[in-house]
TORLOTI-559468 format. One line per 10 residues: number of its first residue (from 0); their letters; for each residue x, z, y of C-alpha. Coordinates in Angstrom, 3 decimals. Example, Ala and Ser with C-alpha at 12.3 -4.5 7.8 and 13.67 -1.06 7.14 Angstrom:
// TORLOTI-559468
0 = as = 12.300 7.800 -4.500 | 13.670 7.140 -1.060
This chain:
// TORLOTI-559468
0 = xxxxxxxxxx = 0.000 0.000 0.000 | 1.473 -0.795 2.940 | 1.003 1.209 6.757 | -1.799 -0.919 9.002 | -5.536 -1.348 9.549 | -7.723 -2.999 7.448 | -10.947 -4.020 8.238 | -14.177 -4.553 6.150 | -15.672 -7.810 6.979 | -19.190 -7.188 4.887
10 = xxxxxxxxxx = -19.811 -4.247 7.110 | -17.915 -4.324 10.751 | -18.630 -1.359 11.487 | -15.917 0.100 9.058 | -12.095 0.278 9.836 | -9.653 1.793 7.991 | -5.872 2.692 9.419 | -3.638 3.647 6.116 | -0.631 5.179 6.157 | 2.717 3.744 4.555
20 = xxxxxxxxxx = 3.398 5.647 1.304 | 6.485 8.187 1.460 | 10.049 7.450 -0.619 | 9.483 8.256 -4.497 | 12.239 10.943 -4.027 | 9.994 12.561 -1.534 | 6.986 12.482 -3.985 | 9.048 13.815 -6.964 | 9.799 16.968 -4.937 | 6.383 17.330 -3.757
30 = xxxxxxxxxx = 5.227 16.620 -7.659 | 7.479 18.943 -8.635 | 6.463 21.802 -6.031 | 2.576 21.499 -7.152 | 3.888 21.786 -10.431 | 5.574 24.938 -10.109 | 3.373 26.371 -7.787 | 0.258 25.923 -10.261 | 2.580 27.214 -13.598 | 4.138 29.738 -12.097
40 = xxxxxxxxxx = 1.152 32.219 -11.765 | -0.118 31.141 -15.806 | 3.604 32.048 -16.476 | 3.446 35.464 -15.619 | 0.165 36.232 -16.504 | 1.484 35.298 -20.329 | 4.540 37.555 -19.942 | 2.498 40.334 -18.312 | 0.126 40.002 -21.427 | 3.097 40.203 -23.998
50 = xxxxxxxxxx = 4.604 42.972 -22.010 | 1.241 44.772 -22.081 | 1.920 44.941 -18.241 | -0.999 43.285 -16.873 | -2.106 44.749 -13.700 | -4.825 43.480 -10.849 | -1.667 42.534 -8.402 | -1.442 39.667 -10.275 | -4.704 38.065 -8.281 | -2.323 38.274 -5.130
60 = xxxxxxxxxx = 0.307 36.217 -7.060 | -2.282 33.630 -7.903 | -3.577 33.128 -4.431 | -0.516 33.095 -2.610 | 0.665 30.391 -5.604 | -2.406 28.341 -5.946 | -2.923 28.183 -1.790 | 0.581 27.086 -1.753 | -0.051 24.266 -4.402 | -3.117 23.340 -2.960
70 = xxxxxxxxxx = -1.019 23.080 0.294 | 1.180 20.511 -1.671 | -1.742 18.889 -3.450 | -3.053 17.670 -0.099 | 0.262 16.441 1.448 | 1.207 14.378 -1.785 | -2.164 12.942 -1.569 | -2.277 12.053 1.974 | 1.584 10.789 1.812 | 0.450 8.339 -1.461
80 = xxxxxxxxxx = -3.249 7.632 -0.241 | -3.682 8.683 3.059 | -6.343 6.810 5.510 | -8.255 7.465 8.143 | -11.921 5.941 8.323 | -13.335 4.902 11.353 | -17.190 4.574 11.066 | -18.931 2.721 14.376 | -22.792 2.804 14.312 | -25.207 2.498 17.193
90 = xxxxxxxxxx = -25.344 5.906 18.411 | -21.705 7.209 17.296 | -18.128 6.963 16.516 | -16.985 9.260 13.363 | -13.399 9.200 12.059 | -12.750 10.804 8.504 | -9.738 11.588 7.261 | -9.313 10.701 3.239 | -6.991 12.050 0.750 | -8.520 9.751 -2.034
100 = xxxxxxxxxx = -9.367 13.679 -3.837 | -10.211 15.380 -0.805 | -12.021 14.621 2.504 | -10.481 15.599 5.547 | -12.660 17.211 8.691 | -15.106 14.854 9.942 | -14.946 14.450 14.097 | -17.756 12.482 15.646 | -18.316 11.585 19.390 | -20.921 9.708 21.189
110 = xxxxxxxxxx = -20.482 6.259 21.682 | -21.856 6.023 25.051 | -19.047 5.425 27.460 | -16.562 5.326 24.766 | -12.857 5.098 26.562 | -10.020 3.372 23.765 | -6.266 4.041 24.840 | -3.195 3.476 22.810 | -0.297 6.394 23.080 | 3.032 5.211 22.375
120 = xxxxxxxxxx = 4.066 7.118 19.540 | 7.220 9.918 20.477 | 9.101 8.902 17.143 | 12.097 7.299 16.626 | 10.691 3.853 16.172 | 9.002 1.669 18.994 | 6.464 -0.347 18.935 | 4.894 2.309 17.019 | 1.338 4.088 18.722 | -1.751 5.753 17.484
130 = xxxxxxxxxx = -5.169 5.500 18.932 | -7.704 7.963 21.094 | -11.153 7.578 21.480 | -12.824 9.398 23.598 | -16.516 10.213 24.869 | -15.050 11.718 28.274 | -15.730 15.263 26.515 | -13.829 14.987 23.329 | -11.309 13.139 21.688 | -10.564 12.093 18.408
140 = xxxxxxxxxx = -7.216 11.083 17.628 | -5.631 9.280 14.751 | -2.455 10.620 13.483 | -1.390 7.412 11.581 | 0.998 5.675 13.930 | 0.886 1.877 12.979 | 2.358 -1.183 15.113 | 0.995 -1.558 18.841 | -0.180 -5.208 18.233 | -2.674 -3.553 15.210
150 = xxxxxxxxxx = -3.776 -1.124 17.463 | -4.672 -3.764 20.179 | -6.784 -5.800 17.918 | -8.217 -2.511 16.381 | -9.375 -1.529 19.964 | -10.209 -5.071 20.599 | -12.795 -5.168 17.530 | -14.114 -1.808 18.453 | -14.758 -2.472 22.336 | -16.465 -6.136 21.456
160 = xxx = -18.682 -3.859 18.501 | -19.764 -1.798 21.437 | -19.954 -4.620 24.096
């Protein structure tokens, strides 16, 4: 999958922004940290149970462990099949984050008097931006930072589905 903005031609209203997948080094470590994070609480519940140590402390152990993995979980999802949905009807503009597993916050704002801008992205490479939409109240913001010329068409497509 590679980092840009598709759109769905069967329903316009639909736009997608997906972010380029990490280095496989990257997801081994994060594969490997979900991993450990999830055994390492069954782990010592066994050895507490041959031990005949078992005591309720453990339940601290498995939150901290599982909240940590769960942490992971969502990062090694969003870094392999990250996107951010950008739903136009009539009376709103909602933006979803997707972690193909998990849904990220939905943020909605009224499409009346919708302003698009493009911020330059602070990063190391140029010609990279993300986009803000805004109501005049509240913004929503992607976080995907794809090439200015995608963004330009994006808020081209979105301005003409409002026009």
């Amino acid at each position: 999958m590679m980092e840009g903005i598709n759109y769905t031609e069967r329903t316009p209203g639909i736009m997608t922004i997906e972010v380029l997948q990490s280095s496989k080094i990257s997801s081994l470590i994060l594969q490997i940290l979900i991993s450990i994070s999830f055994l390492i609480p069954i782990g010592a519940t066994i050895f507490l149970v041959i031990t005949f140590e078992l005591k309720p402390a453990i339940l601290i152990t498995y939150v901290i462990f599982w909240a940590t993995g769960y942490y992971f979980l969502k990062l090694y999802l969003w870094n392999k099949y990250g996107k951010e949905i950008i739903y136009l009807e009539k009376e709103n503009v909602i933006c979803v984050a997707d972690y193909k597993l998990f849904k990220g916050n939905r943020r909605e704002i009224s499409a009346n008097n919708i302003k698009i801008k493009i911020q330059n992205s602070k990063g190391e490479i140029e010609n990279l931006g993300t986009l803000v939409i805004s109501d005049g109240n509240i913004n929503i913001d992607s976080v995907i930072e794809v090439p200015i010329n995608e963004l330009v068409e994006l808020k081209y497509r979105i301005e003409k589905y409002y026009a």
